[in-house]
NUMARSE-41799 format. One record per residue (C-alpha): x, y, z. Coordinates in steps of 0.02 Angstrom, whole numbers. Layout:
X,Y,Z
X,Y,Z
...
//
This chain:
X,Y,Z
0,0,0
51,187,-40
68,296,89
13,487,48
155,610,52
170,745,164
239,853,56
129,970,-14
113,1007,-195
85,1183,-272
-43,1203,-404
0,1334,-527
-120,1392,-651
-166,1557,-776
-312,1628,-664
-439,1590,-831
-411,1399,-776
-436,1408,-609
-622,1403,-564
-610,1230,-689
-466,1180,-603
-562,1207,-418
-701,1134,-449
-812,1294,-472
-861,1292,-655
-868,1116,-760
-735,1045,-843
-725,1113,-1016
-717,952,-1095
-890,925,-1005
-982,1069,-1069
-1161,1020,-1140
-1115,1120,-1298
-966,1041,-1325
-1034,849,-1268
-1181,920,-1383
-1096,923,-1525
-1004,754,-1534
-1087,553,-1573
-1182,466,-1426
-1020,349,-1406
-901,480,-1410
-988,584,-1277
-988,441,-1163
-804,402,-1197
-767,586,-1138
-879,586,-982
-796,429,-941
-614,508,-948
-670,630,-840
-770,519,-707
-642,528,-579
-571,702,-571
-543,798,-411
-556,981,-406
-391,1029,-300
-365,1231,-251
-253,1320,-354
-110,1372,-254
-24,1521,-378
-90,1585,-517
10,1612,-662
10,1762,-793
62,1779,-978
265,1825,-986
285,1783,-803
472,1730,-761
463,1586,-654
650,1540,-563
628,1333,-584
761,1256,-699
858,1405,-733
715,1517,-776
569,1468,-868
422,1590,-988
253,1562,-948
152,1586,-1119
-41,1600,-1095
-94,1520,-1242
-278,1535,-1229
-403,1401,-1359
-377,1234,-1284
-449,1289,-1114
-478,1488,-1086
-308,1477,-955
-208,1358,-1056
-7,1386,-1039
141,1357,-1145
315,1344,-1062
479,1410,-1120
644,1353,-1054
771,1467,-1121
932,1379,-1068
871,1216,-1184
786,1306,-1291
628,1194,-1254
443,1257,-1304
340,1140,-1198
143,1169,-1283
22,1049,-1189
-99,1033,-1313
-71,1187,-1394
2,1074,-1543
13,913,-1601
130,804,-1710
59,680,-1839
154,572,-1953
308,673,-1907
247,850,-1948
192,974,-1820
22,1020,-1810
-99,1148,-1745
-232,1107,-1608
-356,983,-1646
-494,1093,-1706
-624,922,-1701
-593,946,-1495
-624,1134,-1478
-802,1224,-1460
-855,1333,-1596
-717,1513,-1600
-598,1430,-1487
-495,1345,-1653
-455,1536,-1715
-413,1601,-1527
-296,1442,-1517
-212,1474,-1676
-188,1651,-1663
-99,1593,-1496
26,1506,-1572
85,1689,-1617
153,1727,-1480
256,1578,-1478
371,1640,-1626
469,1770,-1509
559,1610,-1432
725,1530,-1526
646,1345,-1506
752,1205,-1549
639,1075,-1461
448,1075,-1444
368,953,-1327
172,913,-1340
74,833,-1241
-7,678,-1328
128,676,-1475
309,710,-1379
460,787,-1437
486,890,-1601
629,941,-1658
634,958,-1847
631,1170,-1907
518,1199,-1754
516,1385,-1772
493,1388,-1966
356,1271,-1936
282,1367,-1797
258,1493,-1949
197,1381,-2077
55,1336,-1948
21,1529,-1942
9,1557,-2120
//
């Protein structure tokens, strides 16, 4: 059996995310309009990814080009679309974008968010995110469901844009 540790973990999260994250608004991914929109089976599917979460309080919350000291300094990006608070990460001493779900890689090519997974306006606010990522000399992106990219990141960054 696992014990439970007694050290405490801080929650950090852009202040949009927060009354999701708390417990104080529905998940986004459980939104009627969004469910709405999707096949019987695949609405189930979601709701049943989402059965067992726990709201937790948000400890700090986090705001677009905030410096944060972990790692030898790291950018938070808010990088609204994917959820109204949704962050990107920049660590400048790797040169490492880290984008959550902010992009995707298929077949070995990067790709923008998964526009079948957003609500209705929140595919343009995502993409016109993914502007502010091109300030950053990236030599390694890092996504959540696809991994590590690594090939031309920023000149594909831009060809996403276009």
């Amino acid at each position: 059996m696992l014990e439970a540790s007694k050290h405490k973990i801080e929650v950090m999260a852009h202040e949009d995310d927060k009354p999701y994250i708390q417990g104080e608004k529905p998940l986004v991914r459980l939104n009627s309009n969004f469910l709405n929109s999707m096949p019987e089976d695949r609405q189930e599917m979601v709701k049943q990814m989402f059965k067992n979460f726990t709201p937790v309080d948000v400890d700090n919350t986090l705001s677009d080009n905030q410096e944060l000291p972990f790692c030898g300094g790291i950018t938070v990006i808010h990088t609204p679309g994917h959820t109204p608070g949704h962050l990107c990460l920049y660590h400048e001493m790797s040169k490492t974008l880290i984008v959550g779900d902010a992009m995707n890689i298929m077949d070995g090519k990067l790709m923008g968010p998964r526009k079948e997974i957003l609500e209705v306006g929140d595919y343009e606010i995502a993409m016109d995110s993914l502007k502010k990522l091109l300030k950053f000399d990236v030599k390694n992106i890092v996504t959540y469901h696809s991994g590590l990219y690594t090939n031309k990141p920023h000149e594909s960054i831009e060809n996403l844009i276009k």
